[in-house]
C-alpha positions in Angstrom: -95.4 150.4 -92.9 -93.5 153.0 -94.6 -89.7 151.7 -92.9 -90.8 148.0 -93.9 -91.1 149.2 -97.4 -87.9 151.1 -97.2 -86.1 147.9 -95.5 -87.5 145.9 -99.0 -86.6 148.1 -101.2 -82.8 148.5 -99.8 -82.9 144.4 -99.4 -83.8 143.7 -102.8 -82.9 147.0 -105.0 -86.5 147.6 -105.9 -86.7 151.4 -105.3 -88.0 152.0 -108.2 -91.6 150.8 -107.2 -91.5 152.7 -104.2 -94.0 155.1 -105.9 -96.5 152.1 -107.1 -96.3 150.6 -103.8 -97.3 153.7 -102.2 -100.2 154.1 -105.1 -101.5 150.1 -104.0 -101.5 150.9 -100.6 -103.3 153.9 -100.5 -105.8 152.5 -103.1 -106.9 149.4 -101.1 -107.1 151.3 -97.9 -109.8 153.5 -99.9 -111.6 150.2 -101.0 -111.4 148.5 -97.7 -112.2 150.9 -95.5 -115.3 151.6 -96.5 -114.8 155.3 -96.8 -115.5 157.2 -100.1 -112.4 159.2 -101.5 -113.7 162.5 -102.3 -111.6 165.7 -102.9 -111.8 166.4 -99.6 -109.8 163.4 -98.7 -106.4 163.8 -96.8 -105.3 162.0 -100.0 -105.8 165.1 -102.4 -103.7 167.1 -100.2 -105.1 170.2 -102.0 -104.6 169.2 -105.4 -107.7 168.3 -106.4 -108.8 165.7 -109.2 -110.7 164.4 -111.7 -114.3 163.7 -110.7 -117.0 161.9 -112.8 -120.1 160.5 -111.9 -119.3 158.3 -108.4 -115.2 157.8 -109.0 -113.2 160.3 -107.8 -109.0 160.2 -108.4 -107.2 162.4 -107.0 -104.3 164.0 -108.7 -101.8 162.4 -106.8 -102.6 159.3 -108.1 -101.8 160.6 -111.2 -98.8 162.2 -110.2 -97.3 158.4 -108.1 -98.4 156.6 -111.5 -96.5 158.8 -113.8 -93.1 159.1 -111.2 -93.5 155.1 -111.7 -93.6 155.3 -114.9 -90.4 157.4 -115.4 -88.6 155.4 -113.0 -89.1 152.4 -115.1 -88.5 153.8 -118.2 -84.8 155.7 -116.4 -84.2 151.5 -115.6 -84.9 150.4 -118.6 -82.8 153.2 -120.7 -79.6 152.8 -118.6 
């Protein structure tokens, strides 16, 4: 999955939404699945997160969204 990605993002100069991509997959194999994301997850990888009530997101979320972020905000600046 990850080498298709790469192949699209070479193909069409999207590397920039490499890190949302990652996010979006990651999320809807949590929903699909059927599995709850804790912060024990794999996902977490020892970060931790931010916990309330049944939603859990894991810092890394956090961390993908904000990388996105910049690397829009680099495009759109140059």
């Amino acid at each position: 999955m990850a080498l298709l990605m790469m192949i699209y993002a070479y193909a069409f100069t999207t590397w920039l939404h490499i890190p949302l991509w990652i996010l979006l997959e990651d999320m809807s194999f949590w929903i699909f699945s059927g599995q709850t994301l804790a912060s024990s997850s794999w996902i977490s990888m020892g970060l931790g997160g931010i916990g309330g009530g049944s939603t859990y997101i894991p810092w890394t979320y956090v961390l993908l969204f904000v990388v996105w972020l910049g690397l829009c905000w680099w495009e759109y600046k140059r």
